[in-house]
C-alpha positions as CSV (number, residue, x, y, z in Angstrom):
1,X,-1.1,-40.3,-13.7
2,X,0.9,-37.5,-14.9
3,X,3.9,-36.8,-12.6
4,X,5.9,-33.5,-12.3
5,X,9.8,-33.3,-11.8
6,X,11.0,-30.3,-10.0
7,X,14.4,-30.6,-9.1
8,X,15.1,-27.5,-7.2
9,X,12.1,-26.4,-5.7
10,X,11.5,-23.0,-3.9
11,X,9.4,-20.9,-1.8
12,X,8.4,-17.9,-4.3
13,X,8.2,-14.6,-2.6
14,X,7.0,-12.0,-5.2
15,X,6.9,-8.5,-3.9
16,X,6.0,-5.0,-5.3
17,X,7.9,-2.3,-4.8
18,X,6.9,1.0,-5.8
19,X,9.9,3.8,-6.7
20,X,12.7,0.8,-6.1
21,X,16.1,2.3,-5.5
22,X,19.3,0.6,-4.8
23,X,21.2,1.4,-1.9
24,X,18.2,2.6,-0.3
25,X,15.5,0.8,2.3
26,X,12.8,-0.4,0.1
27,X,9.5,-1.6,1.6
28,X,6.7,-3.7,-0.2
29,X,3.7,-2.6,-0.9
30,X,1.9,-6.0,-2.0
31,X,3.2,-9.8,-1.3
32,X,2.8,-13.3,-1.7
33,X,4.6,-16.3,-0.7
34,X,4.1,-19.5,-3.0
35,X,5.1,-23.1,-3.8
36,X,7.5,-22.5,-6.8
37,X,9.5,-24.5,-9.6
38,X,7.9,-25.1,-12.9
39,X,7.0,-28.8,-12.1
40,X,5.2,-27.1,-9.2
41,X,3.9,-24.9,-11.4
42,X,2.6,-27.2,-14.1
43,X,1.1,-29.1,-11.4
44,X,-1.2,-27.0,-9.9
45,X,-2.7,-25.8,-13.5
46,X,-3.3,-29.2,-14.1
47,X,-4.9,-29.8,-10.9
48,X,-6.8,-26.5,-11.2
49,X,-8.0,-28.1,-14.7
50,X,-9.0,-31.2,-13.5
51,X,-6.3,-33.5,-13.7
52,X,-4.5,-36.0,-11.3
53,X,-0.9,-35.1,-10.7
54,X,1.7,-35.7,-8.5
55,X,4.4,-33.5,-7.7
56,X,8.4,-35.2,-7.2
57,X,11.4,-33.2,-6.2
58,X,13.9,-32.7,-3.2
59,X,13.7,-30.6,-0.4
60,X,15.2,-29.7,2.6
61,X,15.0,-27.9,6.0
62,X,12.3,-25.5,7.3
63,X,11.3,-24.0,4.2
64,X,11.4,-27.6,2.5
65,X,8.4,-28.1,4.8
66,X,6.4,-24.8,3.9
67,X,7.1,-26.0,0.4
68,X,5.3,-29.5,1.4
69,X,2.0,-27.6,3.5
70,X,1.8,-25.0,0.7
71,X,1.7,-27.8,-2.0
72,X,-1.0,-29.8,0.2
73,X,-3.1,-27.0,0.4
74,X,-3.1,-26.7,-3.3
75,X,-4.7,-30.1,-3.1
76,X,-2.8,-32.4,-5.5
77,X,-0.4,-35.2,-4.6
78,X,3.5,-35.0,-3.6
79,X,6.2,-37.5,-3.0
80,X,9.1,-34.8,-2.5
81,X,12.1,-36.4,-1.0
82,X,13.4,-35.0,2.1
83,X,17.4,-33.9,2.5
84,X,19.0,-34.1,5.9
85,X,21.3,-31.6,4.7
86,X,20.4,-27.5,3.7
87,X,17.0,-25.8,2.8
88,X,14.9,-25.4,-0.3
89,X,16.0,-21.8,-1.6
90,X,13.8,-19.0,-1.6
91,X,13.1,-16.9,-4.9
92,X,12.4,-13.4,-4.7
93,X,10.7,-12.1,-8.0
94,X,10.3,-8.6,-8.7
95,X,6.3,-8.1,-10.1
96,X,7.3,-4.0,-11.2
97,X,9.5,-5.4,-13.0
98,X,9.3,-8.1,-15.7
99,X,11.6,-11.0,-15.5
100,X,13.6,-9.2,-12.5
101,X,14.2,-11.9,-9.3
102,X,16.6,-12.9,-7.0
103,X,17.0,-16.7,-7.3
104,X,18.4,-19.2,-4.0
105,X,21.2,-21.8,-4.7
106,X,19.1,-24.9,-2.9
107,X,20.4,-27.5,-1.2
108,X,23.4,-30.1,-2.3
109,X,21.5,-33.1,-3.8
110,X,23.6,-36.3,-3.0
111,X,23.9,-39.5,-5.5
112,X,21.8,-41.4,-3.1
113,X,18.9,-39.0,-2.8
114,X,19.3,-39.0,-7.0
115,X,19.2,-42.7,-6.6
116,X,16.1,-43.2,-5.0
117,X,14.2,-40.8,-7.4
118,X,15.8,-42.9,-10.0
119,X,14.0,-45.7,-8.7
120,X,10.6,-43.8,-7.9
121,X,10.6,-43.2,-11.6
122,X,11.4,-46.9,-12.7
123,X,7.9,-47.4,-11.2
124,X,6.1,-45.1,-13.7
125,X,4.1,-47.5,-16.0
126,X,2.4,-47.3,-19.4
127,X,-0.1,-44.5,-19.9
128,X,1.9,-42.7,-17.5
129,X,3.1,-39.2,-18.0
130,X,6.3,-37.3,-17.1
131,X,7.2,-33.7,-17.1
132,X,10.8,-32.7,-16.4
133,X,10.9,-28.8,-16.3
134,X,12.9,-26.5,-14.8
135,X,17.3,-25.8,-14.0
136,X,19.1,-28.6,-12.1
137,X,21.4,-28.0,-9.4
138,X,24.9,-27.4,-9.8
139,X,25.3,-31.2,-6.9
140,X,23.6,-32.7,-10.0
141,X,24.8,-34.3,-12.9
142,X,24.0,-32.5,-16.5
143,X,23.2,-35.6,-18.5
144,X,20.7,-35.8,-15.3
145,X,17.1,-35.5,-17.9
146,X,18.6,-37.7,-20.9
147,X,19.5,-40.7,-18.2
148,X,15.8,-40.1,-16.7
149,X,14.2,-40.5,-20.7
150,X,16.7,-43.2,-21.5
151,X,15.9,-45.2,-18.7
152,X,12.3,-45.0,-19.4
153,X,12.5,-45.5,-23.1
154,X,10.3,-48.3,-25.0
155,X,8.0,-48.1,-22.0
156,X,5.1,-46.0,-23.3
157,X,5.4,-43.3,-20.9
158,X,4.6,-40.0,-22.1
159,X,7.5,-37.2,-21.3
160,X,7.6,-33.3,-21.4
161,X,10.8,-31.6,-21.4
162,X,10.9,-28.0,-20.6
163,X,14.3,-26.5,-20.2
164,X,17.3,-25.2,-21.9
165,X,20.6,-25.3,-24.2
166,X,22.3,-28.9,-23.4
167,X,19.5,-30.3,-20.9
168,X,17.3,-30.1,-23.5
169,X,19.5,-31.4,-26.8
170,X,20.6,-34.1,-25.1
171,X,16.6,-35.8,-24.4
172,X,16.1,-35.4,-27.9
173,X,17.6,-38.8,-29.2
174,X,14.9,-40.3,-26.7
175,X,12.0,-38.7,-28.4
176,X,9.9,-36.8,-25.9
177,X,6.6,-36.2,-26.6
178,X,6.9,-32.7,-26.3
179,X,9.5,-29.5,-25.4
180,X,8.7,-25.9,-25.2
181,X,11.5,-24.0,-25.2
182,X,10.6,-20.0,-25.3
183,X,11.4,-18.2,-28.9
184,X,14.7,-16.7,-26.8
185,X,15.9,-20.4,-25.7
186,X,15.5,-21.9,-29.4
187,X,17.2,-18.9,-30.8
188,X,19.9,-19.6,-28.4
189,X,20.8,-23.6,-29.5
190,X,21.3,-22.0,-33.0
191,X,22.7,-18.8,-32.3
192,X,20.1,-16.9,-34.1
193,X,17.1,-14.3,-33.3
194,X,13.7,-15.3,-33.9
195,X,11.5,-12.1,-33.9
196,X,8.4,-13.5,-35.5
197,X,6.7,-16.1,-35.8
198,X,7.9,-17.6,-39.1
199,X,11.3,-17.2,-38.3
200,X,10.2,-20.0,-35.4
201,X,9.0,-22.6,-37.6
202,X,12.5,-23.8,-39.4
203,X,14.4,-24.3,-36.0
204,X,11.4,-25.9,-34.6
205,X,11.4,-28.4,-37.2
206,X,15.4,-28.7,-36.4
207,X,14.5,-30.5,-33.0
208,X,11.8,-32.1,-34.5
209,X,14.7,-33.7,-37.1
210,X,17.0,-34.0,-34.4
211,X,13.9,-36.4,-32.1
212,X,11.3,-34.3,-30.5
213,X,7.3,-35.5,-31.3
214,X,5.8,-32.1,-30.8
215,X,7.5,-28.4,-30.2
216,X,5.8,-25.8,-28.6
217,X,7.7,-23.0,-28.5
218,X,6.6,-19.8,-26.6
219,X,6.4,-16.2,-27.9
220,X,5.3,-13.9,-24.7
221,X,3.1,-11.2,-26.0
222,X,4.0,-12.7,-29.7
223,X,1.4,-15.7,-29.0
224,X,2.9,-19.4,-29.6
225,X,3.8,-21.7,-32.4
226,X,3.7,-25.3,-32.2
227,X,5.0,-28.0,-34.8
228,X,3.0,-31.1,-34.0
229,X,4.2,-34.5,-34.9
230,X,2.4,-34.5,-38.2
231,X,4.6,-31.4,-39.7
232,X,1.5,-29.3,-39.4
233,X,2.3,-25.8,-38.0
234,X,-0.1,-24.2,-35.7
235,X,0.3,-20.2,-35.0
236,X,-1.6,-18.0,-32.4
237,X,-1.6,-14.2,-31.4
238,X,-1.1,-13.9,-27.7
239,X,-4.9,-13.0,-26.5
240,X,-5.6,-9.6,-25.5
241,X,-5.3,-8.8,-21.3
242,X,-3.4,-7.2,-19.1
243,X,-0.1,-8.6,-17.8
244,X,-0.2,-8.8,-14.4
245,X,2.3,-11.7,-13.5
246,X,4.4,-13.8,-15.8
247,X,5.8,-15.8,-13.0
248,X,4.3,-19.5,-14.3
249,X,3.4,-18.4,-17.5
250,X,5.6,-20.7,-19.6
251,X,4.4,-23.7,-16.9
252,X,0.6,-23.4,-17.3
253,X,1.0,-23.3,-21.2
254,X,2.5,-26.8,-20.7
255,X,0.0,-27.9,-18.3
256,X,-2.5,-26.6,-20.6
257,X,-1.5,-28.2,-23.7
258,X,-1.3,-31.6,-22.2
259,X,-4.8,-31.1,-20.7
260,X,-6.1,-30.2,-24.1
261,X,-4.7,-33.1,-25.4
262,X,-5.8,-35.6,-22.9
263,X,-9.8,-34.0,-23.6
264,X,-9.5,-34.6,-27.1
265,X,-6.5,-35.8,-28.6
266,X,-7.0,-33.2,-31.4
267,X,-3.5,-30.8,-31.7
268,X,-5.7,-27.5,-32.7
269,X,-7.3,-28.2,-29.2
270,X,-4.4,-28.7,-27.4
271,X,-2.9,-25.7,-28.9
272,X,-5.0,-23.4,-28.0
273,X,-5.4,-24.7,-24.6
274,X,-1.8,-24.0,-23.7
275,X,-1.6,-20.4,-25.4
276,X,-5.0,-20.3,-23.2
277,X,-3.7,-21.6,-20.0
278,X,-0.6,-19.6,-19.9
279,X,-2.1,-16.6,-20.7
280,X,-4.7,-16.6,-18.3
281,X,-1.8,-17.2,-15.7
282,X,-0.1,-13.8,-16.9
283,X,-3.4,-12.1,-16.6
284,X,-4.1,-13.1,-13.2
285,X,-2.6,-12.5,-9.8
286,X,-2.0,-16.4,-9.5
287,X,-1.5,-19.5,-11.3
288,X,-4.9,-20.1,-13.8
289,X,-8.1,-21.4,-12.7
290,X,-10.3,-23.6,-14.6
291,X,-12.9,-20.8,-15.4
292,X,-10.1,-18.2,-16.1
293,X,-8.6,-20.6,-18.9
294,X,-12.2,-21.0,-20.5
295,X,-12.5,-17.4,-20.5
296,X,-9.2,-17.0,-22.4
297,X,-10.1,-20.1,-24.8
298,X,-13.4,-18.5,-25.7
299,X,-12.2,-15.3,-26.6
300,X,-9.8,-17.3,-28.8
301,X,-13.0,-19.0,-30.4
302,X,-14.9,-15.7,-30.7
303,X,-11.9,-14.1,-32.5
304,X,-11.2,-11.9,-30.0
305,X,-7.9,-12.0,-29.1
């Protein structure tokens, strides 16, 4: 089973607004309300590609429970652990404007509730895989992922970090089996810009050296570059499309990569199943469908991206 991590989940509201100006009523003029969080994310591309997951997490008060019926409509598992206290945060992002949103606090996670998903995970078993993804909350403590991979080391569960700066240095020693930080995150460990794709490669094989299995590290409209546990380097363009939401983008190449890798075991395939997934995400209104990933992949085949 592979099992999805999402700390702080939300309710995703992304709007359009055409002409935006501050200080002045704005009104909408397209809308959707989704399930949000990158474990979420990753989740439901997996689900959409064929694979059992089930979602973990915290939440809390009414839009806790639109959280839960959105996720059940989606159609894949979820053992999210209900707060007494607060409500799950709502995320407004901006679609006329890449990258622009309006993120929610969330609710105060106690020790107790961080206890008994502690224990949830000591039940994860070999075979099993992990993806931790996503910003904690500032009730939780930092070393929060590197206790998760430490208690779970030597057990032959599989684990996927996805996050930034000192959440994600400190899994390294534990050796995940794969982190994606984004060209803009790596460059920001080292304090260094990486503008191509090249310029990737030498820091990726820094957390390689410093314990990760596999990097995948995420260009945007650059493509992707991943440094697989062998040394080998593997570079793609970002296939040809129009953006239309990058909101998930970054999740679905993760939840593409590991389904490549569970078809075939083969890092080319893997590869180009994440660059596939999470492009075909950013070309359509929602998260990637099966059929919308093959499209992408195909036209990576054909040479035509």
């Amino acid at each position: 089973m592979i099992y999805t991590v999402t700390f702080n989940p939300s309710l995703d509201y992304i709007v359009s607004v055409k002409d935006f100006h501050l200080g002045e009523t704005n009104r909408t003029t397209a809308e959707q309300m989704l399930p949000g969080g990158k474990g979420i994310n990753v989740s439901t591309v997996l689900w959409n590609l064929g694979f059992d997951t089930t979602a973990l997490g915290f939440v809390a008060g009414f839009t806790g429970k639109e959280i839960e019926r959105e996720v059940r409509n989606l159609g894949f598992r979820n053992e999210f652990m209900e707060l007494q206290e607060g409500w799950s945060r709502i995320n407004i992002k901006m679609k006329d404007f890449d990258g622009t949103e309006i993120n929610g606090q969330g609710p105060v996670i106690s020790q107790e509730a961080v206890g008994k998903l502690l224990e949830r995970l000591d039940q994860l078993q070999e075979g099993d895989v992990l993806v931790l993804a996503g910003s904690i909350p500032a009730s939780m403590p930092e070393t929060i992922y590197a206790e998760i991979l430490k208690r779970l080391e030597g057990r032959g569960v599989l684990c996927v970090v996805d996050a930034t700066k000192d959440l994600l240095l400190e899994v390294l020693p534990y050796h995940p089996f794969l982190i994606k930080p984004n060209q803009h995150e790596l460059g920001e460990i080292f304090g260094v810009e990486l503008p191509t794709q090249e310029s990737v490669v030498p820091y990726a094989r820094k957390m390689q050296e410093k314990g990760a299995v596999n990097v995948l590290v995420s260009m945007g409209g650059k493509g992707a570059v991943l440094l697989d546990e062998k040394g080998d380097v593997h570079m793609l363009p970002a296939p040809k499309g129009t953006l239309v939401n990058a909101v998930g983008a970054g999740d679905s190449m993760v939840a593409g990569f590991l389904a490549g890798w569970f078809e075939k075991k083969d890092y080319e395939h893997a590869f180009r199943m994440g660059i596939s997934a999470g492009s075909a995400s950013a070309f359509s209104e929602q998260l990637a469908t099966r059929a919308e990933v093959e499209q992408v992949y195909q036209s990576i085949e054909d040479g035509r991206n």
